[in-house]
C-alpha positions in Angstrom: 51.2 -84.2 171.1 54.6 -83.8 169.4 54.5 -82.2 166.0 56.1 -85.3 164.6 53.0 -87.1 165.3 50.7 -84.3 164.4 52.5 -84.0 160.6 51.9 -87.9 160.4 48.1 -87.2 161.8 47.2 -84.6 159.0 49.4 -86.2 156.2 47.2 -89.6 157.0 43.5 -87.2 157.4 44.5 -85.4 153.8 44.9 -88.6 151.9 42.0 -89.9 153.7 40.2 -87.1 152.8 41.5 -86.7 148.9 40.5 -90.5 148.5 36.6 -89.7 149.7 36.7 -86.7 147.5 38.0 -87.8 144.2 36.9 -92.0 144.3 33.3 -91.1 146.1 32.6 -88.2 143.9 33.5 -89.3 140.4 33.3 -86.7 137.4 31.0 -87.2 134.4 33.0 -89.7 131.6 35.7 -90.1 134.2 37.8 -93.2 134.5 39.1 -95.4 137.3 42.6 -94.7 135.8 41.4 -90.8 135.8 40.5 -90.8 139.5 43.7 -92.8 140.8 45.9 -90.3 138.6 44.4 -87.5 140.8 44.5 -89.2 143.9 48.8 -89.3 143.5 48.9 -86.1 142.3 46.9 -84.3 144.7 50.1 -86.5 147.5 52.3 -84.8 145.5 50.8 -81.6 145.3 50.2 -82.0 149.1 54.2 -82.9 149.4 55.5 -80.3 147.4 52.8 -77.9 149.6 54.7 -79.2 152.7 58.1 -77.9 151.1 57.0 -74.7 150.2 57.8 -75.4 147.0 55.1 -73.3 143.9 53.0 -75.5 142.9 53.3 -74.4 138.6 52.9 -77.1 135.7 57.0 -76.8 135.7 57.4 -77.4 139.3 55.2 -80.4 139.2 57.1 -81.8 135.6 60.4 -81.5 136.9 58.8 -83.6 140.5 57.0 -86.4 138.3 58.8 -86.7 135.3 55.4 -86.4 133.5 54.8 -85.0 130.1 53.4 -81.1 130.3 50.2 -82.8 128.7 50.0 -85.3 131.5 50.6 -82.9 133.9 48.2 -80.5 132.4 45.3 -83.2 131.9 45.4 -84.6 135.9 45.8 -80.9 137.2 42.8 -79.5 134.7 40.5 -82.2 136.8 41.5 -81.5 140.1 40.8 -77.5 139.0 37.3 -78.5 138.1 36.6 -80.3 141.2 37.0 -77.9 142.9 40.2 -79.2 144.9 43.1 -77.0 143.6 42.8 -73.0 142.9 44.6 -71.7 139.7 46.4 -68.2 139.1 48.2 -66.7 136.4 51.6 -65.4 137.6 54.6 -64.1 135.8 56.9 -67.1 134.7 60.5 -67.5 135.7 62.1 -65.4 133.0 59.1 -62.5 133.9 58.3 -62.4 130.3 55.4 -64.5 129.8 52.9 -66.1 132.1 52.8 -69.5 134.1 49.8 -71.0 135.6 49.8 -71.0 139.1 47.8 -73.6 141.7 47.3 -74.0 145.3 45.4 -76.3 147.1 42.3 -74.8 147.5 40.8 -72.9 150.5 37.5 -75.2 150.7 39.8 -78.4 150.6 41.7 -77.3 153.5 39.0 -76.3 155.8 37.3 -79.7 155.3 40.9 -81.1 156.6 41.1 -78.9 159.9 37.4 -80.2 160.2 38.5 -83.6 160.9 40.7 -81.9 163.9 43.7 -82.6 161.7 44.2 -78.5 161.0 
């Protein structure tokens, strides 16, 4: 199969997979508006993934043109489901600290699971 169709195969089996996690699996107090919020950032995240680009509260700002609170709020869930892994890193100047996030291990194996990996 040609890599061009395998990238389109694994980009189509992660946002199928994102959509069963977040919309099947919904948090305690959690809206609809909650949920679809996540579902587009986690295709961003998974974008920005793609580019090799960190995946820091900044990062993600400067890519959505969301507020640091919006940001913040969406990512925070995604964190608690389990579906992104957080770090604390040195921030840009090396001063202070930035919070870190990749997707996360667990999410990624359930992906290759689907033969999409």
């Amino acid at each position: 199969m040609t890599r061009a169709l395998e990238t389109q195969w694994r980009n189509l089996a992660f946002s199928g997979l994102i959509l069963h996690e977040i919309l099947d699996h919904p948090l305690e107090d959690e809206t609809p508006q909650a949920r679809l919020k996540q579902v587009g950032m986690m295709t961003v995240l998974y974008s920005m993934n793609q580019a090799h680009q960190k995946l820091t509260l900044s990062s993600i700002m400067e890519i959505t043109a969301l507020t640091r609170t919006g940001v913040k709020e969406t990512v925070d869930l995604l964190v608690k489901r389990g579906m992104l892994d957080e770090t604390i890193v040195k921030n840009s100047m090396g001063r202070g600290t930035a919070r870190q996030f990749e997707i996360s291990e667990a999410l990624l194996e359930k992906l290759s699971s689907f033969g999409a990996g």
